[in-house]
C-alpha positions as CSV (number, residue, x, y, z in Angstrom):
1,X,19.0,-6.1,-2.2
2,X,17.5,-4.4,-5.1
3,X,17.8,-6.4,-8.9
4,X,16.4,-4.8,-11.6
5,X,16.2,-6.5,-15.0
6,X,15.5,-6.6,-18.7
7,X,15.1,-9.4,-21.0
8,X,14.1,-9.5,-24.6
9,X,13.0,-12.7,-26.7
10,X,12.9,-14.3,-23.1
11,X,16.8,-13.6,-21.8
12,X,18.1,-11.4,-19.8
13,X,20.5,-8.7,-21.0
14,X,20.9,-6.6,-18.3
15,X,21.0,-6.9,-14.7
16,X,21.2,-4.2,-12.3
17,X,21.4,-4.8,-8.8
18,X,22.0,-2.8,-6.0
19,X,22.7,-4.0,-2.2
20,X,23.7,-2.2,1.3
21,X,25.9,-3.9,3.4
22,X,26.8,-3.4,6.7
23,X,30.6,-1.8,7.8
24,X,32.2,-1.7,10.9
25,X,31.1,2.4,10.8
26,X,27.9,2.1,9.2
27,X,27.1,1.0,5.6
28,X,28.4,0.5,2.1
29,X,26.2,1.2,-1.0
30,X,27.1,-1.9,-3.4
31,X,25.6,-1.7,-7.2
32,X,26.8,-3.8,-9.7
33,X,25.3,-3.8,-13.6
34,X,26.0,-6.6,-15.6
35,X,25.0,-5.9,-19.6
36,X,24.8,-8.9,-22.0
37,X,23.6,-12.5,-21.8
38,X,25.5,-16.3,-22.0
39,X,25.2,-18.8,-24.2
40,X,26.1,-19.0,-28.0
41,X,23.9,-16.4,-29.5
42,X,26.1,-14.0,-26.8
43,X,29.3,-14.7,-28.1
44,X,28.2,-14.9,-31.6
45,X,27.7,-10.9,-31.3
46,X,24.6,-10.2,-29.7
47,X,26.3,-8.8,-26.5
48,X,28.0,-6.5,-28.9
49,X,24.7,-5.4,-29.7
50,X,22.8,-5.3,-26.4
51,X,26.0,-3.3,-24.7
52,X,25.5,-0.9,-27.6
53,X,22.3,-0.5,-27.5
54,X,21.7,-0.3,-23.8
55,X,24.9,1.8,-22.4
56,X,26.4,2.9,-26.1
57,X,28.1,6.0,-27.0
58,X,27.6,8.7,-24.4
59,X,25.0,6.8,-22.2
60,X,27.8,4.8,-20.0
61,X,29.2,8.1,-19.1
62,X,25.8,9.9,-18.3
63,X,24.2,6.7,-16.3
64,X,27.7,6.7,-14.4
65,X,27.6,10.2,-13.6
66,X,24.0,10.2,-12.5
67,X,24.3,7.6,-10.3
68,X,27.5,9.2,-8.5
69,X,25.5,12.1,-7.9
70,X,22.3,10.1,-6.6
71,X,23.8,8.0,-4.5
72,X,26.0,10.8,-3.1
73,X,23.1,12.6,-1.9
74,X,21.9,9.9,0.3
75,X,24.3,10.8,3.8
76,X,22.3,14.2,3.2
77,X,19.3,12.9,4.2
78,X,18.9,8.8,4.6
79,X,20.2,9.1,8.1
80,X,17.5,11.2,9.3
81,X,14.9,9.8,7.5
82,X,16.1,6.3,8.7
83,X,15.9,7.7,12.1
84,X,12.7,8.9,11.8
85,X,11.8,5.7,10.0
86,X,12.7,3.8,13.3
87,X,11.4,6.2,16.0
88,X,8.0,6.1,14.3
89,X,8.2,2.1,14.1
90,X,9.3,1.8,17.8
91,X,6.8,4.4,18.9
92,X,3.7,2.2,17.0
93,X,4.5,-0.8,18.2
94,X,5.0,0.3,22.1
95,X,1.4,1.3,21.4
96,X,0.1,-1.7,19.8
97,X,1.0,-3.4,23.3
């Protein structure tokens, strides 16, 4: 799991994290953003404010459409690197012995 985060005056306003999960067939790509914080200032309109401010106007559609087209691109290659990855690991380690 992957979190990446961003807080201002000490609280955090956005959260974005991203996990793989294992499927019957393979793997799931999971990301999940939460904008805003909790508490009293956050209802009072500040999460107005950060949502605006982080994700406003055409940004939520951009940020959407570049992440589609990221993390569609990883069956292209991720499985071969991965098996690479793993070949290379289970060849240094027979050799380490």
């Amino acid at each position: 799991m992957a979190v990446i985060a961003k807080r201002i005056a000490g609280g955090q306003v956005m959260r974005l994290i991203n996990e793989f999960r294992a499927t019957r067939t393979g793997a799931a790509y999971v990301t999940r953003m939460e904008i805003g914080a909790s508490g009293v200032a956050a209802s009072l309109g500040l999460n107005a404010v950060v949502r605006r401010r982080i994700l406003g106007g055409t940004k939520a559609h951009a940020w959407a459409r570049h992440h589609v087209e990221e993390i569609g691109n990883l069956p292209h290659f991720l499985p071969g690197l991965w098996a690479t990855e793993v070949g290379l690991a289970r060849a240094s380690s027979s050799v380490n012995r």
